[in-house]
Steps between C-alpha positions, in 0.01 A plus 500: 500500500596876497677721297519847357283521192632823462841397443413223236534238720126327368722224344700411826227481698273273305828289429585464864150405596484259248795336620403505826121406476568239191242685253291800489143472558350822612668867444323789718645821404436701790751821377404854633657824567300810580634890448290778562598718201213778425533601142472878636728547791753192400836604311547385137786321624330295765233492291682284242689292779157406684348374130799304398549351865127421527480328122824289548388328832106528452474369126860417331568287814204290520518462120877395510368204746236400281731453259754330685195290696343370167816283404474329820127428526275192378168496438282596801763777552365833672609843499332751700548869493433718743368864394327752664136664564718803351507379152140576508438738674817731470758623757532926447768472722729193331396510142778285429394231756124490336645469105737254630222269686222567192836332273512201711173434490484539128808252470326297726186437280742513195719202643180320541369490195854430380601240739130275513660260171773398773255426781655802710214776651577797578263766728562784719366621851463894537510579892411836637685626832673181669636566850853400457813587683527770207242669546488458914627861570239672230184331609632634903516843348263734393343345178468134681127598577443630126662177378308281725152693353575404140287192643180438590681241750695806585808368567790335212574138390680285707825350301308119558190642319696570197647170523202296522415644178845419380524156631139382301656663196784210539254274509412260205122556519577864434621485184171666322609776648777554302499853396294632781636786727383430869377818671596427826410880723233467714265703278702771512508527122216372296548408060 
């Protein structure tokens, strides 16, 4: 299902794919916005609106499905987050984007320690550079070949990479791995 987690809609969309589906097995919260907002050359003003855009959909959002996804799951239930290599390592350029991702991975191994008693795990994946339709027209440009470097493989994840990680999270043999973040960027950011 889809919805806009920025307009409090987390409720609606777990509802409607539990109706649909019959239960609620697995929730991957796969939530991201990105603005470039430079604490020196960005406005107060924009400043503010990038922080509180980038916090609702890239932390509140993903929490507000948790929340939501927890009254619908039995035991065996999965929720998976996915972060970002930029919790870790910082992003100069999108502050907000890093503080955002470092929070979901914090909730992340929070809700797993939390959630264990009800047989629910929880873990996270944190991708580098993915070659998405998003990000199609940047990687063309003039930074694609700075981008691709990052990695000793020297080019960016494939979206199925990041799955496959995903997918073995959903599994029930990975449930010892509750709590673990993922680092899923070809090398291109070492912890």
């Amino acid at each position: 299902m889809q919805g806009d987690l920025g307009a409090g809609q987390a409720e609606q969309i777990v509802g409607e794919t539990v109706e649909k589906l019959g239960g609620l097995d697995v929730l991957v919260n796969n939530a991201g916005i990105y603005f470039h907002h430079p604490i020196t050359t960005t406005s107060f003003g924009e400043w503010q609106e990038a922080w509180r855009r980038t916090i609702e959909l890239n932390l509140f959002g993903p929490a507000d499905l948790a929340w939501h996804a927890v009254r619908q799951m039995t035991e065996g239930g999965r929720i998976i987050n996915i972060g970002s290599r930029g919790a870790y390592r910082g992003e100069p350029d999108a502050p907000a984007y890093g503080a955002a991702k470092a929070g979901l991975h914090a909730m992340t191994q929070s809700l797993a320690q939390s959630l264990a008693p009800q047989g629910i795990a929880v873990a996270g994946v944190a991708p580098g550079f993915v070659r998405t339709e998003m990000v199609t027209d940047f990687l063309a440009g003039p930074e694609g070949d700075a981008i691709r470097a990052q990695s000793p493989f020297h080019r960016v994840a494939e979206p199925e990479e990041v799955a496959a990680a995903v997918a073995w999270l959903a599994q029930p043999e990975a449930v010892w791995a509750s709590g673990t973040i993922i680092d899923v960027n070809g090398a291109s950011y070492l912890r």
